[in-house]
N, C-alpha and C positions, 0 to 999 in steps of 0.2 A: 699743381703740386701733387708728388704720390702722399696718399694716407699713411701716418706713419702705425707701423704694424706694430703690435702687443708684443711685449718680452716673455717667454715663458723660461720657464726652470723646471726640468723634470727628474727627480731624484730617481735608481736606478732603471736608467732607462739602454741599459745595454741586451736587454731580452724581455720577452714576455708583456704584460703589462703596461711597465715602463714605456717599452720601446713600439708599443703599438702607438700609444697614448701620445709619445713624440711625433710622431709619424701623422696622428689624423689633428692634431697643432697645428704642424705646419702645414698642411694639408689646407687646412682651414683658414689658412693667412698670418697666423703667428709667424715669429722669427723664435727658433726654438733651440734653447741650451739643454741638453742630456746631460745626465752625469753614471758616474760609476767609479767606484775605486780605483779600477786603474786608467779610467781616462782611453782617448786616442779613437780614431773611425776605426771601422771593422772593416769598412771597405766602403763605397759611394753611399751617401745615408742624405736627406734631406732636412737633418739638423746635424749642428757640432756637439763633440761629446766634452765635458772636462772633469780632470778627475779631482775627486769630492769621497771622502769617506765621511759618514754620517756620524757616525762616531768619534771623529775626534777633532775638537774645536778648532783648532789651527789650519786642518783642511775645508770645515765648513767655511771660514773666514778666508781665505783665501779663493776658493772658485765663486764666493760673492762678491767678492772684492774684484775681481776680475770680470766679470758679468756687468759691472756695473759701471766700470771703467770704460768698457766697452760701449755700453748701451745709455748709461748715465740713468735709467730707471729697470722697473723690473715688474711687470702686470700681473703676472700670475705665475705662482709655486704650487706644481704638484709632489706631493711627500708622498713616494711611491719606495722607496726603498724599506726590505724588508725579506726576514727570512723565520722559517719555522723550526720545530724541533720533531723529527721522525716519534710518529706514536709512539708515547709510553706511559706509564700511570706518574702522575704527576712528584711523588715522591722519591723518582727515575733520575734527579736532575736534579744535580745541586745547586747551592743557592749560586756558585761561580758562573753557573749557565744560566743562571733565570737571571744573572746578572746584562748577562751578553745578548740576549734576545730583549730582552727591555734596551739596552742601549742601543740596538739598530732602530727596531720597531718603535718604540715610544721618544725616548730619548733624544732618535736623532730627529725625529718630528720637530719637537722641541728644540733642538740647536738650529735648527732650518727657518723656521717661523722666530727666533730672535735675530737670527741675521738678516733676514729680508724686511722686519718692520718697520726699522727706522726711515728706509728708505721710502717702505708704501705710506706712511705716515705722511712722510715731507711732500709725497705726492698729495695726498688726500685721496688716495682708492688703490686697490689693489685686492687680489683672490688668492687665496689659500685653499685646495681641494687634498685634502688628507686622502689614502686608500686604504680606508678600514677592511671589512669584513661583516659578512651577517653574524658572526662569531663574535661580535659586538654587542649585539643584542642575544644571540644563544650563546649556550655553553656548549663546548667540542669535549666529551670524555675523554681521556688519556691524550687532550690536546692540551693543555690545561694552563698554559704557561703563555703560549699562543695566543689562546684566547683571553686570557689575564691583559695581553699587550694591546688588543683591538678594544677592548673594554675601556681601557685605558685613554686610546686614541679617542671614542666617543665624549666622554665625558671633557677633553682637555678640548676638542673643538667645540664643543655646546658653550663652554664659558668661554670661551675667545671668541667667538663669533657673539655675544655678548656685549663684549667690552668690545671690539672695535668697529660696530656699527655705524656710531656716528662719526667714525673717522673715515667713511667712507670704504672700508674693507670689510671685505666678507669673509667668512672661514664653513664650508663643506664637507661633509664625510661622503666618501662614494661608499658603497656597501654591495660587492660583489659576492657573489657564491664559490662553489668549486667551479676553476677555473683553468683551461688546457693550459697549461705553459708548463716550464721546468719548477716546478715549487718544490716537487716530490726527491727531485736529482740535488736540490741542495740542503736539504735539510739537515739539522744538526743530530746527529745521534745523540741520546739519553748516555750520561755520562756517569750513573750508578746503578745500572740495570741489577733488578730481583728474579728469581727464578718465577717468583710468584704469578708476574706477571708476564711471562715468557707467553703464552696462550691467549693473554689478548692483543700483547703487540703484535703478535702474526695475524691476528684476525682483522685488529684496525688497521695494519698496512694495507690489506686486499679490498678492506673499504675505501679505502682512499684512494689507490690505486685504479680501482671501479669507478668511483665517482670524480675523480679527477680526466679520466680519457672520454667519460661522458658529459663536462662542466662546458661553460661558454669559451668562445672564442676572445683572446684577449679584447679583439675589435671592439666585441660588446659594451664591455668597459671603457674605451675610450669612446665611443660617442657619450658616453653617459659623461666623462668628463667634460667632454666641449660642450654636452649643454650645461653644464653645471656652472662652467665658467664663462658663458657668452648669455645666462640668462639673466633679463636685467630685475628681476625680482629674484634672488635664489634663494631655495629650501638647503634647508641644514643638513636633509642625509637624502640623499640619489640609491636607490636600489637599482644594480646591474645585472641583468636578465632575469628572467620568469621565476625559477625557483629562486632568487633573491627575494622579489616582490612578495611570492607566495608566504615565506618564511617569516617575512617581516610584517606582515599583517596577521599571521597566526600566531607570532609572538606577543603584536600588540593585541588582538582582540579574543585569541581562544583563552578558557577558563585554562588557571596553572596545572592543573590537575590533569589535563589534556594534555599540553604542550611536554609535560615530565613525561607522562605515558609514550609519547611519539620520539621523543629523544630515545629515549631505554628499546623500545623494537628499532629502530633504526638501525642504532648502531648497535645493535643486540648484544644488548648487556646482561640482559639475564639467560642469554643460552650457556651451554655449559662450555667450558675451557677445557684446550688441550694440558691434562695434565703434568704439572713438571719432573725433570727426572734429573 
């Protein structure tokens, strides 16, 4: 008899991230569902795509209802969809957009992991690997909104993975760094831009900018999810490459006092700004 192969579900996984993370799945032996808004292959791909917007319940419920039609169970959800807001000082965005980035990033967390329970429930096992961010653990300056979301994400996997322990499911945060893919090309622009601030969103563009074309390869991240999800003992948060790890243990072990100091030269907060005009 062939072994029968783990269902996975990978929220947006039409680029970057997502779509590596699909890829080293299947790779791995999974039988692997993509999703993205609009759904449909880009061209020969070694998973099926289907489309699924995170945000609004009547699509989450329908590409699991379909998935499950299919497969009659569902092993593991990775909650990979998610988008950012172009640096701004945080008062840059109103509350209609800190609406809109919490309903991708957190919220459709949340509608993902209530649609797939019932079912790992009725199994008694199943994996949930969230894709947070070290932004979970640090604060991004004039990212502020962002990171409000990955903050967010930690704490709601800590108490889920909690409570459903002895049901046999687990729940994971991966926690990558800056990372190559398209993050930068879709970001939301700030929707009440100050002059005031005109001088450091040009300055934390060219940072990110910088540190985005020097970040890991999505790959990184997806091995860090297959062991995440094929280990049979798992830990609660996965850091994905080196400056992740580095980050994460200087946040847990260096005094605050350090860790503020390293923040402010980094993103050099205290150099001077280009004047507004």
């Amino acid at each position: 008899m062939t072994p029968r192969k783990s269902i996975a579900l990978v929220t947006g996984a039409s680029s970057g991230i997502g779509k590596a993370t699909a890829e080293r799945l299947a790779l791995a032996g999974y039988k692997v569902y993509g999703s993205s808004r609009r759904g449909g292959q880009l061209g020969p791909s070694s998973f099926e795509m289907l489309a699924l917007d995170v945000t609004q319940d009547a699509s989450v419920a329908a590409a699991v209802n379909t998935l499950l039609q299919r497969e009659g169970r569902i092993d593991l959800l990775v909650n990979n969809a998610g988008f950012g807001v172009a640096p701004a000082g945080a008062e840059e965005s109103s509350i209609e957009q800190a609406r809109a980035i919490f309903e991708t990033n957190f919220f459709g967390i949340v509608r993902m992991t209530r649609a797939v329970l019932p079912q790992m429930r009725q199994q008694g096992s199943g994996r949930i690997l969230n894709i947070g961010s070290v932004l979970g653990l640090l604060p991004m300056p004039y990212g502020a909104l962002y990171s409000a979301t990955k903050h967010a994400v930690e704490g709601y996997s800590e108490s889920l993975d909690h409570e459903l322990r002895t049901r046999g499911i687990r729940v994971s945060v991966i926690e990558p760094a800056f990372t190559r893919t398209a993050f930068d090309a879709n970001l939301m622009e700030p929707d009440a831009m100050l002059d005031e601030y005109r001088g450091n969103r040009a300055g934390m563009n060219q940072l990110m900018v910088n540190a985005l074309a020097k970040g890991d390869d999505p790959a990184v991240v997806a091995e860090v999810v297959l062991r995440a999800a094929s280990a049979t003992r798992p830990k609660l948060r996965y850091t994905a490459g080196s400056l992740a790890g580095r980050l994460s243990v200087l946040r847990r072990f260096a005094p605050a006092a350090l860790v503020d100091a390293g923040i402010r030269k980094d993103f050099q907060l205290d150099a001077p700004t280009v004047a507004s005009r």
